[in-house]
C-alpha positions in Angstrom: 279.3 6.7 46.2 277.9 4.8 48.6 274.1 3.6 49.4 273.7 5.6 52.3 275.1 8.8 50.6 272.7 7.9 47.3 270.1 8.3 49.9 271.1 11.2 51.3 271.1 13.3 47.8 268.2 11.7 47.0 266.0 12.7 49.5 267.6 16.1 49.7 266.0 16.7 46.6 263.0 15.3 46.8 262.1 17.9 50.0 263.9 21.0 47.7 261.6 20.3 45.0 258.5 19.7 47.3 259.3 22.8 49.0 260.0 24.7 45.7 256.6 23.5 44.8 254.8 24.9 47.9 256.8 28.4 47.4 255.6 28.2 44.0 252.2 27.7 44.6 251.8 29.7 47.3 252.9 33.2 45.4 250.7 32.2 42.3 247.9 32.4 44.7 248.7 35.5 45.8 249.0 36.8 42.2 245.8 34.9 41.1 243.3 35.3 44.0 241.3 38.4 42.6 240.5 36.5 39.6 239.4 32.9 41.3 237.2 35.4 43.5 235.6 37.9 40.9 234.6 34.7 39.1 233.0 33.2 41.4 231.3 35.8 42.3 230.3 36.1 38.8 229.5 32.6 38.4 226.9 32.5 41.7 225.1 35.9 40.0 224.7 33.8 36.8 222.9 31.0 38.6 220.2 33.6 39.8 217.1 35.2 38.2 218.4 38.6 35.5 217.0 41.2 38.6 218.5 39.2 41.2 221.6 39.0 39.4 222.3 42.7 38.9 221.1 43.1 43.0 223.5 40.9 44.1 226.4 42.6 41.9 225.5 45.9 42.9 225.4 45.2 46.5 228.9 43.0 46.3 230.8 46.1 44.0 229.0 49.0 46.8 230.7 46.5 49.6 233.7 46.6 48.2 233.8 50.8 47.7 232.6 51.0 51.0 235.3 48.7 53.0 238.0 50.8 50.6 238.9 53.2 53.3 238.9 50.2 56.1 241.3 48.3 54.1 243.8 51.2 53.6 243.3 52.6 57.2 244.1 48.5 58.0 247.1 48.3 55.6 248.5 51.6 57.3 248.1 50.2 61.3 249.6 47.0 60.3 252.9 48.9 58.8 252.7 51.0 62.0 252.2 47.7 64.1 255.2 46.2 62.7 257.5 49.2 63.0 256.3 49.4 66.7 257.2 45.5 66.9 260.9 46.4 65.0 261.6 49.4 67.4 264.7 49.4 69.9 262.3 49.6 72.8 258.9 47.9 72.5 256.2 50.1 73.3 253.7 47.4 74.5 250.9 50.0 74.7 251.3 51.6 71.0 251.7 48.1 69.8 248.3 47.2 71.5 246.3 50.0 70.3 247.4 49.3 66.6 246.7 45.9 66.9 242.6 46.9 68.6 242.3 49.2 65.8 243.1 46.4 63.0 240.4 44.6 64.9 237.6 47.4 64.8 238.3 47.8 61.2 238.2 44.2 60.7 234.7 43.9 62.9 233.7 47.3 60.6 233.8 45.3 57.5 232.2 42.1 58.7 229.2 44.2 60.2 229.3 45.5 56.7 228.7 42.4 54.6 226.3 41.2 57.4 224.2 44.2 56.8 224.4 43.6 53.1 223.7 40.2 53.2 220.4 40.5 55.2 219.5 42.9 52.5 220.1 40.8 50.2 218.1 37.9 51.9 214.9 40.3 52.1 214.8 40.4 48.6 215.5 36.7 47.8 213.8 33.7 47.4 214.0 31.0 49.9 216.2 28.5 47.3 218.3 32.2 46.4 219.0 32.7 49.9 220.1 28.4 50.6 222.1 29.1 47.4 223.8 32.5 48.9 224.4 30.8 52.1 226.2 28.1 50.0 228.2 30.6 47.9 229.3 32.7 51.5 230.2 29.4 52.8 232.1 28.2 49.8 233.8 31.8 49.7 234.7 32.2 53.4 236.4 28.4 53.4 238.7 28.7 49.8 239.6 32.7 49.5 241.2 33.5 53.2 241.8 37.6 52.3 240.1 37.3 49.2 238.0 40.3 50.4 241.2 42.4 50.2 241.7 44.6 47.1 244.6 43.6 45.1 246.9 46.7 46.3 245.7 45.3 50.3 246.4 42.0 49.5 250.9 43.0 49.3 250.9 43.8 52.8 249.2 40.3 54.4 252.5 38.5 54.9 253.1 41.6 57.8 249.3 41.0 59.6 250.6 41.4 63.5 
């Protein structure tokens, strides 16, 4: 064989492996996500004061229960959003109102952790509340859908 074609193969390879490995990694996540986030949820309530702790549990689990019905009601417009995208004839208008309504429910649940994070402030210290904002800023950056229940979370690869 000759150099050139030695080269070839070789680096052929190389990119099927490194793109094996980003497949690979990129599922686990997906099958591993709840866990990386119930811990660290569990880990930031361990750092605060017994009270505190159980507050800042019970808000995050009554968050969760609350955004339930906007996740399924989400999960159901993007399955409509992508038949309507799929269709013969693209109904622009349908497609649009699916796509405002993933939005509002999306805009429902932020306004919901807002609302539960001031109520949370109100209660907590000023060193609580830095160490909150560190823990929301922490979350919001590593866990993109990690707010999504496990059954949610099969349906992100079709978000519109």
């Amino acid at each position: 064989m000759s150099k050139k074609m030695k080269i070839l193969i070789f680096s052929s390879l190389l990119l099927n492996v490194l793109l094996a490995g980003v497949v690979i990694g990129d599922v686990s996540h997906l099958f591993h996500k709840e866990y990386f986030v119930r811990k660290s949820v569990q880990e930031f309530a361990s750092k605060l004061p017994g009270d505190k702790a159980a507050l800042f549990l019970e808000t995050v689990e009554r968050v969760h229960l609350n955004n339930r019905d906007a996740y399924d009601q989400i999960r159901e417009a993007r399955k409509e959003a992508i038949k309507l995208l799929s269709a013969p004839q693209f109904d622009e208008a349908a497609y649009r109102l699916q796509v405002e309504k993933i939005h509002e429910l999306r805009s429902l649940m932020k306004r919901r952790l807002a609302n539960a994070t001031v109520e949370l402030a109100k209660q907590f210290s000023q060193a609580e509340r830095k160490a909150l904002a560190q823990h929301l800023r922490h979350f919001s950056r590593h866990s993109r859908d990690s707010s999504l229940p496990s059954d949610a979370k099969s349906d992100r690869r079709e978000n519109p």
